[in-house]
N, C-alpha and C positions, 0 to 999 in steps of 0.2 A: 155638426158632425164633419163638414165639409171644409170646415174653415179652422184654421189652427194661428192662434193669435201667441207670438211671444214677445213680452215686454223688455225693456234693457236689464231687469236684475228682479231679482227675487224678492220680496221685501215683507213676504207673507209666512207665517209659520218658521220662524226663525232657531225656533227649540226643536221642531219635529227634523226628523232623518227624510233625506228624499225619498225613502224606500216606502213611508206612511202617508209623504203627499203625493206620493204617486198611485198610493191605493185610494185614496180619495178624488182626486184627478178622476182616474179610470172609470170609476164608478159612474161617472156624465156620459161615459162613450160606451155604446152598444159595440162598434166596430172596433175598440181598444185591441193591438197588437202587440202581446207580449212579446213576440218572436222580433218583431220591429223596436221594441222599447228595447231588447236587453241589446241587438244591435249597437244603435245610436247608444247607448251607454256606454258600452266596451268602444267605440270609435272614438266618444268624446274623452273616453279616460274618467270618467266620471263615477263615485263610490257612493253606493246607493243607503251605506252606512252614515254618511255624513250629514251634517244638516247646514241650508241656507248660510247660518251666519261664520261656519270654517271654511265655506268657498269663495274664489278669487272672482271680482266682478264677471269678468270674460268664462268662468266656469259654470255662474248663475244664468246667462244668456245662453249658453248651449245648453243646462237641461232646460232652460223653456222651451228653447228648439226642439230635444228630446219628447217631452211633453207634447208639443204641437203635432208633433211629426207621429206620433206612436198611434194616434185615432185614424189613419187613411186621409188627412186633408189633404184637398187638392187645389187651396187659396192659404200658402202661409203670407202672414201679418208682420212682419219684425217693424217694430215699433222705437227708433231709436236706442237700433243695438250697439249702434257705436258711443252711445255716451257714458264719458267717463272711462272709457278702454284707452289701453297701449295700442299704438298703431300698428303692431305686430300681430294683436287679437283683432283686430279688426277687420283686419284682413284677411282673415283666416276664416273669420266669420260669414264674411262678405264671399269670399271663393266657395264654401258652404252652401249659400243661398245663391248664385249660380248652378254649381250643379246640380241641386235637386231643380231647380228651373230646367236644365236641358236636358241632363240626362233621366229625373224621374218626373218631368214633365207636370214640375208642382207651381202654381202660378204664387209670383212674388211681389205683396205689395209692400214697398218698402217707404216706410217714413224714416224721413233724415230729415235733421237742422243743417247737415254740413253736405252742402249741394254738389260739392267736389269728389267726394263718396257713392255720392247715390246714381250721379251719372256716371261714372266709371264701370259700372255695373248693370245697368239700365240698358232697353231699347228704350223705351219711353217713358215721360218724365212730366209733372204737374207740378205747376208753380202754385203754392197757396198763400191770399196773404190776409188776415182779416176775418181766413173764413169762406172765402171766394177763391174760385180758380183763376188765376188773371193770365196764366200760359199754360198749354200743354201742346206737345209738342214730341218729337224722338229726341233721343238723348244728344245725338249728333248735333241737331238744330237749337237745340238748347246751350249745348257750351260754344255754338255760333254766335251765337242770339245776343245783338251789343246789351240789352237791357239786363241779361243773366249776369253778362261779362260786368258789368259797372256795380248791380246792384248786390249781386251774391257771389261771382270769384273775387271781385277787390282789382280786378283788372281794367 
């Protein structure tokens, strides 16, 4: 209930309209907030008539966000939301999951491949390689950090 996971695209129910995966969705959450769901929907620009496969990548990533965000979590998950985006959506995306970090005080874990992204965004920041943590750190010390600079910005 607490936790709200959204992956980079939709790739589930392709023929249904958001309007039926989101009554299926809801169905899992006791605390489901329609008043919150139709929100984020009118924010995202998002038609609750359509379905999965007439939406534009970067439109699939914000109703997961939708989705995640409509049960009261207060740990969202974005799980490589930037792959396969314009860097225009991504950014957009990325400003998104900042302010609900500050201003509705939603904790963000963010997994990125592209380490340049995720610290721009970050206080703090894990290195993983393997499986294992082999840094963690603030974000600030991490694009310090000569091992970051050589092995993940290419600098």
């Amino acid at each position: 209930q607490l936790t709200g996971y959204a992956p980079g695209g939709i790739n589930y129910y392709p023929m249904k309209t958001l309007k039926k995966i989101t009554k299926i969705t809801k169905s899992f959450y006791p605390e489901w907030n329609d008043e919150l769901y139709r929100k984020y929907m009118t924010a995202f620009k998002l038609d609750e008539n359509k379905k999965p496969k007439e939406l534009s990548e970067g439109m699939k990533v914000k109703y997961n966000l939708v989705l995640a965000l409509s049960h009261g979590a207060k740990l969202l998950i974005l799980d490589e939301p930037s792959l396969g985006l314009a860097p225009n959506i991504v950014d957009d995306i990325l400003e998104i999951a900042v302010h609900l970090a500050r201003e509705k005080n939603i904790g963000i874990l963010l997994v990125e491949q592209d380490i340049t992204k995720a610290l721009a965004v970050s206080d703090y920041g894990y290195v993983i390689e393997n499986g294992h943590v082999v840094l963690e750190q603030t974000a600030e010390e991490l694009e310090k950090n000569e091992h970051v600079k050589k092995a993940y910005l290419g600098i």
